[in-house]
C-alpha positions, 0 to 999 in steps of 0.5 A, a space after each residue: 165585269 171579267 178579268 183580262 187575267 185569271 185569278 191564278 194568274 193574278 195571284 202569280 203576278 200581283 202580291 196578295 197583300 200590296 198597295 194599290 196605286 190610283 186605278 186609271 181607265 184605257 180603251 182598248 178595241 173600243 171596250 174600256 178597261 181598268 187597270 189597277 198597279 201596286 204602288 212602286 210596281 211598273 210590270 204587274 197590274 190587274 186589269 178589269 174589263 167594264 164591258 162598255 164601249 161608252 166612257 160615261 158608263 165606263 166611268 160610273 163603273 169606275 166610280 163605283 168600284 173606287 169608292 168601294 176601295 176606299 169604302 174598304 181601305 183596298 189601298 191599305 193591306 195593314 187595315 185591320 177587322 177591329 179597333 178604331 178604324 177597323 172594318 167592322 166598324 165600317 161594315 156595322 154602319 153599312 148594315 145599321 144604314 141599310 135598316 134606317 133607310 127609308 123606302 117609298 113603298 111603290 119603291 120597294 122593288 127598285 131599291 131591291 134591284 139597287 142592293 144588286 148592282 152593289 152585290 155585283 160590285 162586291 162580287 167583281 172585287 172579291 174575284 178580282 182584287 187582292 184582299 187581306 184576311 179583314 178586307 175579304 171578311 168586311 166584303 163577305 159582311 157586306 154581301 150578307 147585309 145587301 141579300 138581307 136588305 133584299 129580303 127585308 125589301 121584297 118580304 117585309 123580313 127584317 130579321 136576316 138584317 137585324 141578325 147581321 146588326 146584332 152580331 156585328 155591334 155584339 162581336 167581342 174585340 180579338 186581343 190576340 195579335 195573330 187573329 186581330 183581323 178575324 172576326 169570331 163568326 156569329 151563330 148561323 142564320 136560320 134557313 127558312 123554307 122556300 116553296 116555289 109556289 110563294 116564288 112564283 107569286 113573288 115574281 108575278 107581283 113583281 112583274 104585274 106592271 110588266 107582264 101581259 094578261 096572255 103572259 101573266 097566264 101562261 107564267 100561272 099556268 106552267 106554275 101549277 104543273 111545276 108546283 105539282 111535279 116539285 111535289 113529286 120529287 120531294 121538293 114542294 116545301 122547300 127549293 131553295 136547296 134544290 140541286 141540278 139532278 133534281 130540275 132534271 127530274 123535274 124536265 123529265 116529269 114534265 115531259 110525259 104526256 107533253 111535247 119537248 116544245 111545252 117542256 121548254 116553254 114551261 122551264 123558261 118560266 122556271 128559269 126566269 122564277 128562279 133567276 129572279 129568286 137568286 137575284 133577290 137573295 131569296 135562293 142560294 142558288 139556280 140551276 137552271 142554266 141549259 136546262 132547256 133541251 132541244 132533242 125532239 124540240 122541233 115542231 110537229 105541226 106543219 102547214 096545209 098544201 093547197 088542197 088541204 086548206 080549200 077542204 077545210 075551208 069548204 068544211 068550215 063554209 057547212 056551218 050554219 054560222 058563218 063566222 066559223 067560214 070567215 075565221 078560217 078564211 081569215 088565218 088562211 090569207 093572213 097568217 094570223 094566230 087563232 088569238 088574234 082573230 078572236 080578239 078582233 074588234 069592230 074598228 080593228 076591220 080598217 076600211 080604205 075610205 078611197 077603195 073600199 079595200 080591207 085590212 085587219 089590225 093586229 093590236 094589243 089594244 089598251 093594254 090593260 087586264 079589263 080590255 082582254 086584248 094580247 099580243 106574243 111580242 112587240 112584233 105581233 102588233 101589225 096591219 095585214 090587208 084582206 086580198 080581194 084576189 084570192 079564192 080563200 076569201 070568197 066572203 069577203 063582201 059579206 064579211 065587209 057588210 057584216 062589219 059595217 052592220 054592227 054597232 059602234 063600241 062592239 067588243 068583239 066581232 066573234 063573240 060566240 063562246 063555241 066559235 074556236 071549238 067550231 074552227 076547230 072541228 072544222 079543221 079535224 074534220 076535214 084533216 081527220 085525226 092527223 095531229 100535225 095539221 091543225 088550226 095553226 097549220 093555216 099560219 105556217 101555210 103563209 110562211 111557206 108560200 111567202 118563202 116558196 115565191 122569194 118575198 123578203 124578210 122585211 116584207 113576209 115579217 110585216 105580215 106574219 108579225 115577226 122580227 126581221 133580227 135586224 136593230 135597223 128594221 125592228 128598232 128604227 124602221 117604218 110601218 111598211 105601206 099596205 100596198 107593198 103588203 097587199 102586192 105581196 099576198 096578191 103574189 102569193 095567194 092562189 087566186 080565183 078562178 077568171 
């Protein structure tokens, strides 16, 4: 939630200490909003933005956020911390609640992700509402008992919420008139070390059910090259007290040797590692936020002219194997990612039964870690036809005859282990030691031919596995007909000679 006034403005406008009259709720240009007065007041209010456009969400927020103004007596400025009806006694059954809650054991991650939602509500009242000294400590209180039930959810550390129990149930009663509200604070929690290789496993089992294999080994990946330059700026024990200086160390360390896209690549994992981390009370803080940059981030590979593409692929057709030909041959009428012809199965080569025509389906398969198969996104999953007309697949009948003579069930229809670093040579060999031109440079060759001849978005993003931007295509839309795409690449495709 945001607030439509600043806090110096509210304190300016509304008593620190008041009662508050019952909030209501109003929509202004379509986005509901609270409105809290004191009582008797007609001229100061405070008003919070639900940030919802759906007055059934908005009233979930509303709900929350009046149970926790009677949960800690917001209506009540002469509340007190101790005595009978006091907060703490309110927030020692909040937190002796939280270590007699039962939680299923596959649960454990959502009841973590619940404690947050009620974090974000403390946080939302503590910034907007005025408190009293006891209303604000029961509020920080409570704060540090969800983070320590977070803990207990996600570690299986049930000290942090053990301290807090103790300390609340052990704290001697304040006679003093002038100090009945505040509390005499317990001994400080000690702080353990954090490491971030145990974030980083954290997060991945966390996310097991989520993430895919070619995900889940590229967030592996980038964590062993954060865990060693951690290492090297003095952080591999403990980041839990990292600053901003130190991940900008750590960017400019990962960034020799690599390509700024890389870096960015790598520190998106970390700010997801960390986000995750702050979420879950496991870090204070995180940094992270900007961290990417995007000076030099431009790629440096670019596609293949016309010529360019008929030298590798009259390389690639030298090879005593012709896979190696058909590989090339592929991406260089399709567009598609080295991976994804690689992973290629038998029934991914569809055969119009009507036309004999094919097509390659781009998919992710089963989805599971023993079927091997990937895709980037949600996009990426895409059915690209194999032109007849073009001079870049003269195979084609050959490829079609190798297909159909394979057995049923077959795993892969390039199963050869040194087929990728053969492909690859092949592209070298023809490019020479030009690093901008590589295997990947038969991909931006398509999207450059599909812009040059004006194919629209919706079409050239159908073919190339990508999102148009639009909620109405990528969200609602239809598979595009095969026809429309064949017609498209027939467009655009050099074609053989007559």
């Amino acid at each position: 939630m945001s607030t439509q006034m600043s806090a110096t403005q509210c304190t300016k406008r509304v008593p620190r200490i008041c009662r508050l009259a019952r909030p209501y709720l109003y929509r202004r240009n379509g986005v509901y909003y609270l409105k809290v007065r004191p009582k008797g007041s007609l001229k100061d209010a405070l008003c919070v933005s639900l940030r919802s456009t759906s007055k059934a969400i908005a009233m979930l927020s509303v709900n929350d956020i009046v149970r926790l103004t009677e949960l800690f007596q917001l209506n009540n400025p002469d509340v007190t911390w101790e005595g009978s009806g006091g907060l703490r006694e309110t927030v020692l059954g909040i937190a002796t609640d939280l270590l007699r809650t039962t939680v299923d054991a596959m649960s454990t991650f959502k009841a973590a992700d619940l404690r947050e939602d009620h974090l974000q509500h403390l946080r939302e009242l503590a910034a907007t509402f005025p408190l009293s000294p006891a209303q604000a400590e029961a509020i920080h209180w409570t704060q540090e008992a969800y983070r320590a039930d977070q803990m207990r959810l996600q570690q299986g550390n049930v000290e942090p919420l053990l301290r807090i129990v103790k300390a609340l149930d052990a704290e001697p009663v304040v006679t003093s008139s002038n100090d009945s509200s505040l509390p005499a604070n317990p001994a400080p929690t000690e702080v353990k070390k954090v490491p971030f290789k145990a974030l980083a496993e954290g997060y991945l089992r966390d996310h097991a059910t989520d993430l895919k294999v070619s995900s889940r080994k590229s967030i592996e990946e980038a964590s062993r090259a954060l865990i060693a330059v951690f290492e090297a700026i003095g952080l591999g024990d403990d980041v839990s007290g990292h600053t901003r200086a130190d991940l900008v160390k750590a960017r400019e360390l990962l960034g020799q040797g690599r390509a700024v896209s890389t870096v960015n690549k790598i520190v998106a994992k970390l700010t997801a590692i960390l986000t995750w981390a702050e979420l879950n009370g496991l870090i204070p803080h995180n940094y992270t936020k900007g961290l990417k940059t995007s000076k030099g981030a431009k790629s440096k590979r670019k596609g293949f002219t016309e010529a360019q593409v008929d030298a590798v692929l009259a390389q690639a057709a030298q090879y005593a194997d012709p896979q190696v030909s058909w590989i090339c041959s592929i991406a260089a009428v399709t567009g598609a990612r080295i991976q994804e012809i690689m992973q290629l199965r038998k029934d991914d080569v569809v055969i119009d039964p009507l036309t004999g025509l094919l097509s390659i389906d781009i998919n992710e398969g089963k989805g599971l870690a023993d079927d091997g198969k990937s895709v980037k996104t949600e996009n990426s999953n895409r059915r690209v036809p194999l032109v007849t007309t073009s001079k870049w697949f003269r195979e084609l009948e050959e490829f079609k005859a190798f297909v159909q003579g394979l057995p049923e069930g077959t795993s892969k229809l390039f199963s050869k282990g040194m087929l990728v670093d053969e492909v690859r040579g092949a592209v070298r060999a023809a490019m020479g030691d030009d690093p901008s031109l590589v295997f990947h440079s038969f991909r931006h060759t398509m999207a450059g031919l599909l812009q040059t001849h004006e194919v629209i978005l919706q079409t050239s993003a159908a073919i190339m596995g990508h999102s148009t931007g639009s909620i109405t295509f990528d969200t609602y839309g239809t598979k595009m007909s095969q026809q429309t795409l064949r017609d498209a690449l027939e467009k655009v495709l050099p074609r053989k000679a007559s």
